[in-house]
N, C-alpha and C positions, 0 to 999 in steps of 0.2 A: 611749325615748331610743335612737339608733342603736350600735351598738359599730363603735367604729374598730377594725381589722386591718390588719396593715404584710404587704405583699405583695410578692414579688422580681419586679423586670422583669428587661429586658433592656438598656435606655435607662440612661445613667445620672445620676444626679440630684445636684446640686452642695450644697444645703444641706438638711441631712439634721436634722430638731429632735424630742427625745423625743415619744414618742408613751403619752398616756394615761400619764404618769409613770415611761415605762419607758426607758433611754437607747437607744440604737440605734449599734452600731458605725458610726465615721467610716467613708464609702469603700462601704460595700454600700449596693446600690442597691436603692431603695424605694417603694412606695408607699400611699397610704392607699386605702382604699375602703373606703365604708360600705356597712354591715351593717345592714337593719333586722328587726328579733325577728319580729313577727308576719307578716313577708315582701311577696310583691307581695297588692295584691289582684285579686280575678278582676271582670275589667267586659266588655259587649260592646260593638262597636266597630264603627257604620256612619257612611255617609254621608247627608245630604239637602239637596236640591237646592231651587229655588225661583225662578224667573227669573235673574239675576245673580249670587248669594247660591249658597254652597256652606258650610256646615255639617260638622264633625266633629263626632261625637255619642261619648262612654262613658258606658253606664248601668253603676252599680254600685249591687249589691246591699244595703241594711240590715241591721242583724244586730236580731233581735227587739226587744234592749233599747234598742236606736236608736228602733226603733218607737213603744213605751210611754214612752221621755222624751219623744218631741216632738209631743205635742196637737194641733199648729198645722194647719190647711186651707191649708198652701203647701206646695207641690212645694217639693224642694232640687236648683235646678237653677242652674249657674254657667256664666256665659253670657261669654268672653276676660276670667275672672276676677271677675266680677262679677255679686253676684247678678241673677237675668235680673228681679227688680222694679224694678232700679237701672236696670239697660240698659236696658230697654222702659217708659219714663214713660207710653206709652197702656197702659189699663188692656184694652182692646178685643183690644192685642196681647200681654200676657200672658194672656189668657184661650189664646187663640189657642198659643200656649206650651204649656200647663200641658193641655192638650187633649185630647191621649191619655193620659194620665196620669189624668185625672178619668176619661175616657171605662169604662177600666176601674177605678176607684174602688181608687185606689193610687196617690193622692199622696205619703203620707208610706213608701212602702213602698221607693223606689228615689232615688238619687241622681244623678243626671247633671249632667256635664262639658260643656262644647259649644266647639272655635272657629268661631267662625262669620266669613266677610269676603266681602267682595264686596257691588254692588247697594246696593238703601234697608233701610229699619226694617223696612218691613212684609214684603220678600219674603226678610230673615234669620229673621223670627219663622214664616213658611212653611217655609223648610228647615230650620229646628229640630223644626218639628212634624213634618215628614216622615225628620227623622234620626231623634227620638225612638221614633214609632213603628218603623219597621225594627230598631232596636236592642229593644224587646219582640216584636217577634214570632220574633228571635232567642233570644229569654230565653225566651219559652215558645210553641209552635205552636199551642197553644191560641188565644191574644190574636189570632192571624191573621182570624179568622171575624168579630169583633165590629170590628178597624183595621178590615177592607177593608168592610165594609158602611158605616161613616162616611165613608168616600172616605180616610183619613189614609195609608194606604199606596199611594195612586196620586200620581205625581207632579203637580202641577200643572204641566202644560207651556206655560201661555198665559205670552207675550212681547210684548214693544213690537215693532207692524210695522215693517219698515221703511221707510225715506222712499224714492218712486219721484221720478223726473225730472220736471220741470216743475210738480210740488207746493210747497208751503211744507211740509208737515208727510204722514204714512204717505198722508190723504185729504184732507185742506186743500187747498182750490186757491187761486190769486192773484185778488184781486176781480174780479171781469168788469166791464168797462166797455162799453157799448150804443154809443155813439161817441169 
């Protein structure tokens, strides 16, 4: 549970109400801000990319006994708050997810954060895989040898061409007619 602490500004503040059942002189200027015990925790923090789709990735680390409660063969990975099984209904593209995390066999070893926006399904579930990884081979230089030979830490740079003049579509042409 966090501890509240009353802290002097500068600003000053018009309704002033006990704090944690202690009263607080009318007229001095206050305010709250929480305290939590066990503090921040330590995560690392890339990005990945994916045609349209841009990706904020934090992997934070498990503490052992995290480990040994959770049996399960799913990553704990939350994808704009939701776990990424919810968000990605193809099973094709949780795979795709969950990717480098299998790759180095440490699913249930780390926990990762993601926003992810931009683009379709399939190339959010591409720069989550490409955040994810960047953010391990942050966490350990080791994992860099085993990402980059899956291809997971190179970006995939293929995009929708674009459409030239007197096309319908990047190579579609308009039916040809003979007369």
């Amino acid at each position: 549970m966090p501890i509240k602490k009353a802290v002097k500004t500068t600003k000053p503040v018009k309704v002033i109400k006990p704090i944690i059942d202690k009263e607080v002189v009318v007229g001095e200027p206050t305010e709250i801000i929480e305290i939590d015990e066990k503090g921040p925790e330590k995560y690392y923090e890339t990005v990945g990319r994916r045609k349209e789709s841009i990706a904020r990735v934090r992997l934070f680390t498990k503490k052992s006994t995290d480990v040994l409660a959770s049996n399960e063969e799913k990553a704990i990975v939350m994808v704009n708050k939701k776990s990424y099984i919810n968000y990605f209904t193809d099973v094709n593209l949780q795979h795709v997810v969950e990717s480098p995390l299998r790759k180095l066999k440490s699913l249930n070893r780390f926990k990762v954060t993601v926003i992810v926006n931009g683009g379709g399904i399939a190339g959010q579930a591409g720069a989550i895989k490409h955040g994810i990884s960047r953010a391990l081979e942050l966490f350990d230089g080791n994992f860099r040898k085993k990402l980059k030979k899956s291809g997971f830490l190179t970006r995939d740079s293929r995009a929708k061409e674009r459409r030239k003049y007197g096309l319908k579509k990047a190579r579609k042409a308009p039916q040809w007619n003979k007369r």
